[in-house]
VMD Tcl script that draws the C-alpha trace (Angstrom):
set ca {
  {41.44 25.50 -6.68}
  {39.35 28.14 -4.77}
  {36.41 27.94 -6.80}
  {35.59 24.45 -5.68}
  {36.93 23.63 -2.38}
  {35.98 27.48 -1.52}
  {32.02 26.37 -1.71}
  {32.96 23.39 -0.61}
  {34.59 24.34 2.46}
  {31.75 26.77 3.26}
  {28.97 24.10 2.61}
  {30.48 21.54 5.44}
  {31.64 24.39 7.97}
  {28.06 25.33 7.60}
  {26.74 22.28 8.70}
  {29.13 21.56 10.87}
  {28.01 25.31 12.89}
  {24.62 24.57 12.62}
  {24.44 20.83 14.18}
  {27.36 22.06 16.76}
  {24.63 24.35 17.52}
  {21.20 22.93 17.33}
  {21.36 19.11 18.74}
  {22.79 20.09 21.78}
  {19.91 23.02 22.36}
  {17.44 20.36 21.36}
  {18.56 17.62 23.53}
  {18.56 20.34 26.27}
  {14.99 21.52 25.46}
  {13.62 18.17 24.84}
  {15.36 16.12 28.29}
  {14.67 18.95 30.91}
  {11.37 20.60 32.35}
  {12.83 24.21 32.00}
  {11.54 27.69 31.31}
  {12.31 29.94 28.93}
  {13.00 32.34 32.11}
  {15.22 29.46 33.50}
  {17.55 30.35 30.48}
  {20.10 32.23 31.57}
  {24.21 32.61 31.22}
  {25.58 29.19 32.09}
  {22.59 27.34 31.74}
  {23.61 25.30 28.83}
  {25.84 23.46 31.53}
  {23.16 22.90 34.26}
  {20.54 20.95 31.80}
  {23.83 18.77 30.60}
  {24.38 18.19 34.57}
  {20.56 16.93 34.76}
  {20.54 15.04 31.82}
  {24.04 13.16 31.84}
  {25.47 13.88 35.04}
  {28.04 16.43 37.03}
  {30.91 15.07 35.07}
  {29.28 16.16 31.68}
  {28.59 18.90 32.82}
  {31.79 19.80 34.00}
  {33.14 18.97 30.43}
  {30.80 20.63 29.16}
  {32.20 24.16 30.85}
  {36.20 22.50 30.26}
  {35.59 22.60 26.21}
  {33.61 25.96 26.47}
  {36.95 27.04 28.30}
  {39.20 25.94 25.72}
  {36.83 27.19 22.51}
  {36.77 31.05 24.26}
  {40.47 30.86 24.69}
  {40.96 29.66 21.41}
  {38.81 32.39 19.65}
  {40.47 35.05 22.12}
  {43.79 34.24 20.53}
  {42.63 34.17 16.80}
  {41.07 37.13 17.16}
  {44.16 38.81 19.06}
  {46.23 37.46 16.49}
  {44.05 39.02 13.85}
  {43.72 42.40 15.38}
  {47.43 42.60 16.08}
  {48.29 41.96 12.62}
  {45.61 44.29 10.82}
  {47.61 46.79 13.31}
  {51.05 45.97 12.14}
  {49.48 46.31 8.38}
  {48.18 49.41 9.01}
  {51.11 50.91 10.62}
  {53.24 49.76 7.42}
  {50.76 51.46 5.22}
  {51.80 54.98 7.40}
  {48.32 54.76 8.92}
  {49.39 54.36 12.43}
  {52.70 55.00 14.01}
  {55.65 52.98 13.39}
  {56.09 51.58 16.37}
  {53.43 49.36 15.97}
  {54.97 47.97 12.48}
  {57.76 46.52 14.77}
  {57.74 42.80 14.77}
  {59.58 40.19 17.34}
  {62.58 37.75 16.77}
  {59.80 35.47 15.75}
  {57.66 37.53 13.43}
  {55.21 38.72 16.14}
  {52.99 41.91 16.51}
  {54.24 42.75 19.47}
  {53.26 45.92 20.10}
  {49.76 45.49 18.27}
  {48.97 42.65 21.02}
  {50.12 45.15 23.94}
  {47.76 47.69 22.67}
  {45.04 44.96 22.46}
  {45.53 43.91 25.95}
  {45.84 47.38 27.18}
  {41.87 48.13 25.38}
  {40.84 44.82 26.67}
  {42.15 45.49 30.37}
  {40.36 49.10 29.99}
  {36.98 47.34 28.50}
  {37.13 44.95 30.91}
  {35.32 47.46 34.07}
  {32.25 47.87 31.74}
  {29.09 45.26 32.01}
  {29.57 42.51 30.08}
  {26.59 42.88 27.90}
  {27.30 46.24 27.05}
  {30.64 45.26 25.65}
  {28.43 42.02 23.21}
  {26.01 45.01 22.04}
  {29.65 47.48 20.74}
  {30.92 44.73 19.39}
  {28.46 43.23 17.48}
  {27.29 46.98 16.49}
  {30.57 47.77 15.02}
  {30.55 43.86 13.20}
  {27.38 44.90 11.86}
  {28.72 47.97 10.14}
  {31.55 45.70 8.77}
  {29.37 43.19 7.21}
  {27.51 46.55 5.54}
  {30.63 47.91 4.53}
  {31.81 44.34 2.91}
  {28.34 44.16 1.35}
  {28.47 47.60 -0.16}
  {32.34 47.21 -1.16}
  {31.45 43.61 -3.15}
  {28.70 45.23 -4.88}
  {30.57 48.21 -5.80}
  {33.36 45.79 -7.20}
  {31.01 44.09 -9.46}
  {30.06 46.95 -10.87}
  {33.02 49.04 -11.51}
  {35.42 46.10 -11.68}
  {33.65 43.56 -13.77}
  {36.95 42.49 -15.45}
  {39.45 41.62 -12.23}
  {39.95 38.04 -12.09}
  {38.25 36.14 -9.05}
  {39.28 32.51 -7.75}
  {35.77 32.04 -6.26}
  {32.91 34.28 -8.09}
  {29.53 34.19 -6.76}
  {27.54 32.49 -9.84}
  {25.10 35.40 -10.43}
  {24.44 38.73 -12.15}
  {24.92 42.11 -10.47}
  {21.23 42.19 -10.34}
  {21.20 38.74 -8.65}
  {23.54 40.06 -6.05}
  {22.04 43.15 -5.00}
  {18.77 40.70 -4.36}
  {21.16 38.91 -2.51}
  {22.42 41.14 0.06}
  {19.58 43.22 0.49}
  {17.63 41.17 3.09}
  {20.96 40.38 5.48}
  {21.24 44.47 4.87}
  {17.65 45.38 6.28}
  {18.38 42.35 9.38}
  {21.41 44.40 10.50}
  {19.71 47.75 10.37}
  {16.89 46.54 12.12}
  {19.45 44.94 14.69}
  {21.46 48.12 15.25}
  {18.48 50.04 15.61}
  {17.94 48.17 18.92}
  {21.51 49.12 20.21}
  {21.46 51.41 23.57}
  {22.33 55.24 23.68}
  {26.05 54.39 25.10}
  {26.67 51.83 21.91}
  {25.62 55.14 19.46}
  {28.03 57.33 21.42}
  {30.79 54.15 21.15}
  {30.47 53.91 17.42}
  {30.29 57.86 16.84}
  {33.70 58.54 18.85}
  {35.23 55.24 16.84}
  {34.14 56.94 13.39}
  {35.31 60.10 14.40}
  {38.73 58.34 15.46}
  {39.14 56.57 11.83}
  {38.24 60.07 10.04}
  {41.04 61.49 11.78}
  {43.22 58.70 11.49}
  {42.38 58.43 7.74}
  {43.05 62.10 7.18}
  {46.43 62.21 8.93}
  {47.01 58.99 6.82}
  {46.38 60.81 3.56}
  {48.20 64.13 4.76}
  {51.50 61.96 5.63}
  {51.26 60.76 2.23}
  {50.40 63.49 0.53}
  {53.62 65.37 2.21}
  {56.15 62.13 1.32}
  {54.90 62.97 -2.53}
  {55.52 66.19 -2.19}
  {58.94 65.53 -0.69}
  {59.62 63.13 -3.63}
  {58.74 65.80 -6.23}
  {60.82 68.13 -5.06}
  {63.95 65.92 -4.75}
  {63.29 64.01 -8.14}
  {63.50 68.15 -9.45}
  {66.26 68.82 -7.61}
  {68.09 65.43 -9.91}
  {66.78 66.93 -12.57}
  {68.36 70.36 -12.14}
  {71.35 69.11 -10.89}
  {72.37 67.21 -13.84}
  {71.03 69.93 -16.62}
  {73.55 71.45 -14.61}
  {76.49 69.13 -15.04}
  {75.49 68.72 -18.62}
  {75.78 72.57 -19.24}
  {79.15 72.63 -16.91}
  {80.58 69.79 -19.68}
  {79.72 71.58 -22.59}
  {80.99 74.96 -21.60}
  {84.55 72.88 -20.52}
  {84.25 71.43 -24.30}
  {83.94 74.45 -25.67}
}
mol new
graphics top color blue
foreach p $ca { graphics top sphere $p radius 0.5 }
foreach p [lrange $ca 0 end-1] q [lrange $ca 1 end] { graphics top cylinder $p $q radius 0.2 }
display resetview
């Protein structure tokens, strides 16, 4: 039943991320004589060395390993699959609508390791700042696509609905809304110039998408006539043989 193990769900995992989170940055804060300048990539690791030893430490970098990897291969996964999708929609070539023996993307995941291989010259930050830029304008898009729903679909049936009023909702998103603005407003010149040439990309993408289809109704028309006229023309071929 979505609408109770749905909140459900999202109450623990939220706990869950939060202590995962905060008692190991407060155990490092508290048991070490750092800086805030000594805070730096790998750090976490060093004040876990000091405070339980090399071999926690050392763990410490093993499970960070493992978590990337893991979260590399959901989100591959993910992105390989919303490719496939959108190639069987017609909004990408075919090829990449082509699945494996066992039901893979294949072709999605090549492309995704070909972007990732090209990315992978650029500074590392720069790549966290045009990725979390183009999340950002997801999370306004999904924001501005569940308000729209409540208000022009009111009737469609939802497993989970958010217990309040359109009114209540719109108070609801507003303040992540201003966040993310103020967030993206901090992005570099190069992350503006990303996002512009990735917009322009999915205008042209959605416009070739829409002209495809637009051509395959056209196409169906004209053959669904062309039935049409063919048997008026059968029928009129019978009745003159009757006659």
């Amino acid at each position: 039943d979505p609408g109770k193990n749905f909140p459900r769900g999202m109450f623990y995992s939220v706990i869950l991320v939060v202590f995962s989170y905060f008692i190991p940055l407060l155990i490092a804060i508290g048991a070490t004589d750092n800086k805030q300048s000594d805070w730096v990539d790998g750090y976490l690791a060093v004040a876990i060395s000091e405070i339980g030893g090399r071999w926690l430490g050392a763990w410490t970098v093993f499970a960070s390993g493992i978590s990337n990897l893991a979260l590399f291969q959901a989100e591959m996964t993910t992105d390989a699959l919303e490719i496939l999708g959108m190639a069987e929609r017609g909004m990408l070539p075919k090829i990449f609508a082509t699945r494996s023996p066992h039901g893979t993307a294949t072709y999605g995941i090549l492309l995704g390791t070909i972007v990732i291989i090209g990315m992978s010259v650029a500074d590392f930050r720069d790549i966290i700042e045009m990725l979390n830029f183009t999340y950002a304008i997801s999370l306004l898009m999904e924001y501005a696509a569940f308000i729209k729903l409540r208000i022009t679909r009111k009737e469609v049936y939802r497993p989970y609905r958010v217990p309040l009023n359109t009114a209540g909702c719109i108070a609801m998103v507003i303040p992540p809304c201003i966040v993310t603005i103020l967030l993206m407003l901090m992005a570099s010149f190069m992350t503006y110039i990303y996002f512009a040439v990735s917009v322009l990309l999915g205008i042209v993408l959605r416009c070739a998408h829409v002209k495809r289809s637009n051509s395959r109704l056209d196409q169906s028309e004209c053959n669904d006539q062309s039935v049409e006229d063919t048997g008026s023309d059968d029928a009129e071929d019978e009745s003159f043989v009757i006659s």
